[in-house]
Structure formats: structure tokens, C-alpha cells
C-alpha positions, 0 to 999 in steps of 0.5 A: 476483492477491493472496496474503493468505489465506496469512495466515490459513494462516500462522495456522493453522500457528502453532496447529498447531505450539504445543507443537513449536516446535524450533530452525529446521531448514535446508533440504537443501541447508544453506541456513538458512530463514525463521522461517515456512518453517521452522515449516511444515516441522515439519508433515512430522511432525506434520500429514502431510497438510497439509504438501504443502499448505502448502508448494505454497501458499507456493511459489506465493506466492514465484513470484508475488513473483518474477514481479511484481518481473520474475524469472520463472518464467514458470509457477507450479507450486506447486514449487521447481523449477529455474525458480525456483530460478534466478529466485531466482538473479537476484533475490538477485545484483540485489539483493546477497544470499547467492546460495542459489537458495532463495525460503525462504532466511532472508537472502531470504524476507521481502525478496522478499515485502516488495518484491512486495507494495509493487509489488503495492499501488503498482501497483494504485493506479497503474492507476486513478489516474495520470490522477487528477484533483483536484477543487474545487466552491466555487461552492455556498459562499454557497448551502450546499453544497461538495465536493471530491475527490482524493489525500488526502496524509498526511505520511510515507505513501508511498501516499495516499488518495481522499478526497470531502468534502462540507459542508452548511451547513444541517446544519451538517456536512462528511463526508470518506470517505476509502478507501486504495488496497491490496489492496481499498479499505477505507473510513473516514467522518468527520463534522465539525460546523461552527463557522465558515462565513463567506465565508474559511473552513469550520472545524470543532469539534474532534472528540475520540476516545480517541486524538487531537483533529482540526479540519478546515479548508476555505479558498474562495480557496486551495481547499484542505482539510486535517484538523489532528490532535493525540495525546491520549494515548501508550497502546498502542492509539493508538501502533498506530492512527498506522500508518493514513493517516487518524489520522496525529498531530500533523501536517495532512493535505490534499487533494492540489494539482493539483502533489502529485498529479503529483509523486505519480504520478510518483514512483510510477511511478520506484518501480515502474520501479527494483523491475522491473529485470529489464525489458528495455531496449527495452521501458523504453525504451517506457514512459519517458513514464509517468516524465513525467506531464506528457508523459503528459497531453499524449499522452493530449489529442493521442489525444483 
């Protein structure tokens, strides 16, 4: 279950309270909050009926947080109640903070949502591709028609991509549709012309936008596919486009090989075991194999 729209209410809250802004109050028992938590307990004055609205709606968020890291509580009530204050207990000790029991706490807030929402977008892709397969249709190369499919790795991005490329000699033109794996995939569509096609490679014109220059190059022997993208410009706009998967600059980006991919599933199987560190023993125990991808495959062939 995603918690986004807690976004738009973070929003709201924000507009709602212009003009209010004070210094950060603290919660009863002294504990110093978060910048957000403490704007939405200004709404106590000014938006009276909305404030047990919002604050339900945000303590249903740190509890989902709390459940998805493997604290507990074990029922959502929308309250800070005694559940989750000790499930807070247990995730401030696990991870060296300020023991306060309080979810709002400044020192433990954004840490905790942090944390929750990198499981949440790691294990989502988890559970659709961990058997994700890379794929290479070159034999198409002298009639026309290639695809190919898999991981799209970029460098510095923990969390890859599903790409499809396809190239048609004809028109010459190759599509890459790319989407990342998050919360919901959205998609991103790139049309190359192509200059080169011979029996070595597919390479194509440079593509030029306001930010950055890309070539993609497809090569039949190595069966690899890889974009090249270079900055074309240093402005505000283009600094904050290079977060996204698909304009990462002045590097090469490619299609996963059948080793990136294992190494991927891999690692993002440590990652999500090292942020459940409240699972029992018995139960990791179990579930070591989704550590070793090959052993994973092999089970899965023997089931088959």
C-alpha cells in the first residue's frame, strides 16, 4: 500500500498554514519534531477541523513505515498509541538513534520514511523481477528487424530500469521504451535515426535536446545495447533532469548482461534483508537462498 497522497496533503498544509509560520513546537512530552509534523500541529488553531484529519493520515503513514521495515505495529489505528510507540523504541535502538518513542521525533521522522520507501520501491521491483530474464533477437540483423529487452543499467542508479528496444531497418529507426520501477512504472519512449547499419553495428545519429546529446549504439557479436549521453548545457533545468534513469550524462547507459542482472538481483535482495532486521532467525534462515540468485534459479528448474 503507497502512501503518496500524503504528498498532495503535505501540499495543502503548507498553503493552509502561509502566514502561520512560528517556531517548531514540541510535542508534549518535549521531544523536538519534524519541520512537517510541526506545521500540521499549528492546524490545531487555525484549521480545527482538519487537523484530526491530517495527523490520523500521517500516523498511518509512520506505522505503515514501521510495519514495512519489520517493527510493527501489528494494526494500523491511525493513533500514536502504545504499539507504536514501542515499535519506534525498536527501530531508533536498531538504528543508533535518540530513543523518544515518537515517529514525529525530528532526529527519526524523515529517516524512517527514507528507509520505508527504499524497501517499498526495491521490493516492488523484487517481486516482478528477480527471475528477470535478458533477451537478444539478432537473428533478424540482415533481414531488418532486431529486439531486445532487459535491466537497463545506469550508472550511480541503484534501482534499473525495463527497457524493450526495437530497430527497423526499413524506417530507419530504433525505439527504446524504457519505464522504472517505483511506486507505478512510468514510461519514457526514445526514437534514434539511424546512420550506421552494417553487419558490425547499429549506430545512430545524434539526438540532440536542450540539455544533452545521446547516440545509441547496438553491436550483433557482443549483443550489447548502450546510449552515450553528453551535457549540452549546465542551466537549472538540465541539473535536475539528471536525477531520472534515462538522461544520466556523460556516461553510457546499457542493457543489463545476463551477469548485471544476477548481481542486481542479488544485491537488492541483501539490501532488503539488511533494512528487515527485525525478522526472526528462523524465518531468514529460510529465506537465505533468495541471497544466491543462482541457487534460486537451479531450485526454480528442479520445481519445473
Amino acid at each position: 500500500m503507497a502512501i503518496r497522497p500524503f504528498v498532495l496533503l503535505g501540499l495543502f498544509v503548507s498553503i493552509s498554514l502561509t502566514g502561520c509560520e512560528g517556531g517548531q513546537p514540541e510535542s508534549k512530552n518535549s521531544v523536538r519534531l519534524d519541520s512537517t509534523i510541526a506545521n500540521i500541529e499549528l492546524l490545531k488553531d487555525s484549521a480545527p477541523q482538519l487537523y484530526p484529519v491530517f495527523k490520523s493520515m500521517y500516523t498511518l503513514e509512520v506505522q505503515l513505515s514501521l510495519s514495512r521495515l519489520g517493527f510493527g505495529p501489528s494494526k494500523f489505528s491511525g493513533e500514536l498509541d502504545a504499539a507504536t510507540r514501542e515499535a519506534t523504541r525498536s527501530y531508533e535502538q536498531a538504528r543508533g538513534l535518540p530513543i523518544t518513542g515518537n515517529p514525529f521525533a525530528a532526529t527519526t521522522y524523515s529517516r524512517l520514511n527514507g528507509e520505508a520507501a527504499r524497501v517499498e520501491r526495491l521490493g516492488f521491483q523484487s517481486r516482478g523481477a528477480i527471475l528477470g530474464k535478458r533477451f537478444f533477437l539478432g537473428a533478424g540483423w540482415q533481414g531488418g528487424y532486431i529486439k531486445a529487452e532487459g535491466p537497463w543499467v545506469a550508472p550511480g542508479v541503484e534501482n534499473p530500469a525495463a527497457a524493450v528496444i526495437e530497430c527497423f531497418r526499413d524506417r530507419r529507426e530504433c525505439t527504446i521504451a524504457e519505464a522504472e520501477y517505483g511506486i507505478q512504472l512510468i514510461p519514457v519512449t526514445d526514437r534514434f535515426q539511424i546512420q550506421v547499419w552494417d553487419d558490425v553495428e547499429i549506430r545512430s545519429r545524434p539526438v540532440d535536446d536542450p540539455c544533452k546529446r545521446s547516440v545509441l549504439r547496438i553491436l550483433r557479436v557482443e549483443q550489447s545495447v548502450s546510449i552515450t549521453r553528453s551535457a549540452l548545457s549546465n542551466a537549472r533545468l538540465c541539473s535536475l533532469s539528471i536525477q531520472d534513469t534515462s538522461v544520466v550524462y556523460n556516461h553510457t547507459s546499457h542493457l543489463a548482461t545476463d551477469e548485471e542482472s544476477d548481481s542486481i538481483d542479488r544485491q537488492r535482495s541483501l539490501i532488503l534483508f539488511d533494512s528487515l532486521i527485525n525478522v526472526t532467525s528462523e524465518l531468514r534462515s529460510k529465506l537465505a537462498i533468495l541471497r544466491d540468485t543462482a541457487a534460486l534459479r537451479a531450485a526454480v528448474r528442479r520445481s519445473q
